[in-house]
N, C-alpha and C positions, 0 to 999 in steps of 0.2 A: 641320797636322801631327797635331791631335787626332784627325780626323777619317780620314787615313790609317791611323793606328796602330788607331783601330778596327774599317777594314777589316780592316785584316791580322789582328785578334783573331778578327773574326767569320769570315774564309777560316778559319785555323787551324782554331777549333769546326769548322765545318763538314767539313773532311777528315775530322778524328778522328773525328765521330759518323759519317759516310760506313764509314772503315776499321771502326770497329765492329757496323756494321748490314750492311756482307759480309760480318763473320766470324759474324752471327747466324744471317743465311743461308744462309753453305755452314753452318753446325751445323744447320740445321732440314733443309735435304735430300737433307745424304749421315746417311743414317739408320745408326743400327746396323746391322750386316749385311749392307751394301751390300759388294760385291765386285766385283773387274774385272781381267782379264788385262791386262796391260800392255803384255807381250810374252814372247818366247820366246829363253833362249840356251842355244844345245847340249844342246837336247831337254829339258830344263828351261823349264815353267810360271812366270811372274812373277807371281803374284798381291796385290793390294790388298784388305785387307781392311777395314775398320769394324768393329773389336773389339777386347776386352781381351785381356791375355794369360792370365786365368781360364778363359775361356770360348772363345776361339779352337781350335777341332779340328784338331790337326794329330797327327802322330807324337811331335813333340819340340816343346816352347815354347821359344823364347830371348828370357831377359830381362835389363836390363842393371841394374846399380848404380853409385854410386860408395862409395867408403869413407865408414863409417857416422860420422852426426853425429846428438845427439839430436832422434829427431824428425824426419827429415829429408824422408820421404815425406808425412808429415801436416801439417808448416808451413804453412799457405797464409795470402797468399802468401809467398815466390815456386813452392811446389809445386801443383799443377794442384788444384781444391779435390777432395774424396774421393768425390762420386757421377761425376765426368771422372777420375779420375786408378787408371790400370791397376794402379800398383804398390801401392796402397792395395788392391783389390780381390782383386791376386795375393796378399796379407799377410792378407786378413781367411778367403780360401778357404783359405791354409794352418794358420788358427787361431792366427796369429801367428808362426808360425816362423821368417819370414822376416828379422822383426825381429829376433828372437832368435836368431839364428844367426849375424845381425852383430852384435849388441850384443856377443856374446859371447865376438866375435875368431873364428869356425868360417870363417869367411868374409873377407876382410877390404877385398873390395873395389877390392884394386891393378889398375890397369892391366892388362888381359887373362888377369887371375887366372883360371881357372873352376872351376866346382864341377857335377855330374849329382844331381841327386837324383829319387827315384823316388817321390811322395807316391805317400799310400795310395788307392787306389784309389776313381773318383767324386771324388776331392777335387779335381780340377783336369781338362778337356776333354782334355788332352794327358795319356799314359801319362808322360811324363818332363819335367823340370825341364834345361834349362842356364841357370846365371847366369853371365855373361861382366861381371867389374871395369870399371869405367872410370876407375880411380885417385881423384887428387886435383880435387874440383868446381871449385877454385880453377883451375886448369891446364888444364884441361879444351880440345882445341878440335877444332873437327869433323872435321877429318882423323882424326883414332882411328878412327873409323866404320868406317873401310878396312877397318885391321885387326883391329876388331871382326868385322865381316863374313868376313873373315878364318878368324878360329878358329872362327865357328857352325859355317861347310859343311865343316869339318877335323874338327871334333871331331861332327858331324851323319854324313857318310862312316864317322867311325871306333864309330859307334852303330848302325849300319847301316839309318837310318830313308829312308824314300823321300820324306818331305816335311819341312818344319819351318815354324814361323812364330817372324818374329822381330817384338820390339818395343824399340824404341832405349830408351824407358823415359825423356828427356832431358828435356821436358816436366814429366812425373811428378815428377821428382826438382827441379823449380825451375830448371830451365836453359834458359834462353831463347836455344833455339837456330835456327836456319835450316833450316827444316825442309827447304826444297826439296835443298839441299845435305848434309846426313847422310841424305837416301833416297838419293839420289846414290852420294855416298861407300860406302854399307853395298851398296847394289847391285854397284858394281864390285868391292867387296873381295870380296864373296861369289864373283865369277864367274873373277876373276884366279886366286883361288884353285883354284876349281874345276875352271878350264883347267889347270894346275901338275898336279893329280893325276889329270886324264884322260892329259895326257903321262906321269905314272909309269906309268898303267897299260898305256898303250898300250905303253911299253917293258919293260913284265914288271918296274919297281918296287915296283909297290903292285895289290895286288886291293879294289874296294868294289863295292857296289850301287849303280847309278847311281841318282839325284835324278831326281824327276817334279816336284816341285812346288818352287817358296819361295812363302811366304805372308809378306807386309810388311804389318805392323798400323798402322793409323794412327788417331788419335782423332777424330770426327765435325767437329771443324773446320779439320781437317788432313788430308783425304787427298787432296782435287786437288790441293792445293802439292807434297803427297809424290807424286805422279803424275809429276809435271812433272818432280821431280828424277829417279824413277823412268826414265821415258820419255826423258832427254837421256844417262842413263848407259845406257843401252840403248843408244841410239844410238853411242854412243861406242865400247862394246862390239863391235860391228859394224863398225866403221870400220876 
């Protein structure tokens, strides 16, 4: 029985240093700045990217929160530690504001709350800011993604930028979530949406500039997983 039981110890080890010696690997060679079309809906570019949402170039960043707790981005763990973790980077490129602007209730974080802000110039890769809420962390579950995705390409349409990059931020924030399923989720919401107000326009509802690009941020050891969800809500989409 001894001698079972320390099978079963030494399998165990051995999966877990396994799962952690792939996740060393995909971080060593999907490098920063790696990027990859995914695919394409309704003339619209899906892009992957390998970046923060500091330094991601696009028209518009979208990055997400939840309602502030002290500390919440810089805990680690459970938040991603601060030379990995985007929201930590977006807060240090805003000289702190970020912080500050929840700490301070300006912000507060609810469930698809948003806010635009327009940092000063050089201060961040993107001319503009959207933060989209993601309410209570406790509560929290990846279906929101949808409707995150939702309001980016709504409130992205009604800014009239031709691209945007979003980053779920979920990771960041301590939430150890299923990555393949919120690229997923935030992919379809983005495109349900975005079908919805080509039907306005096509029926003389609503006038926008149509969308060339989304750009989906994903952190170096996460962007094949977010591929996959990427690539099956694609499919889905199509179907």
């Amino acid at each position: 029985m001894k001698n079972i039981l320390s099978q079963l110890k030494t399998v165990h080890f051995s999966l877990v240093l396994a799962l952690l010696l792939t996740t060393t690997l995909t971080a060593q060679t999907t490098a920063i700045g790696t990027s990859k079309v995914w695919g394409t809906i309704e003339g619209v570019a899906i892009e992957g990217l390998v970046q923060g949402p500091s330094t991601a170039k696009s028209d518009l960043q979208v990055a997400c929160v939840f309602e502030y707790t002290e500390g919440d981005i810089y805990n680690t763990p459970p938040a991603l530690p601060a030379q990995l973790n985007g929201l930590v980077h977006l807060d240090d490129a805003l000289k702190g504001q970020l912080t500050a602007l929840r700490k301070a209730g300006k912000f507060h974080g609810y469930a698809l709350e948003t806010v635009v802000l327009t940092p000063a110039k050089g201060t961040l890769a993107a001319p503009k800011l959207l933060i989209i809420g993601l309410g209570d962390r406790n509560a929290f579950t990846p279906e929101l993604m949808k409707k995150v995705g939702s309001v980016a390409v709504r409130e992205a349409l009604r800014l009239g930028v031709e691209n945007f990059s979003f980053a779920s931020d979920l990771k960041d924030a301590g939430i150890d979530s299923p990555t393949a399923k919120v690229a997923g989720y935030v992919t379809e919401g983005i495109f349900d949406a975005y079908r919805s107000e080509l039907w306005f326009k096509e029926n003389k509802l609503s006038t926008f500039k149509p969308l060339k690009k989304v750009i989906l941020l994903a952190g170096p050891a996460f962007f094949e997983v977010a591929g996959q969800g990427i690539n099956e809500a694609i499919s889905n989409l199509k179907n």
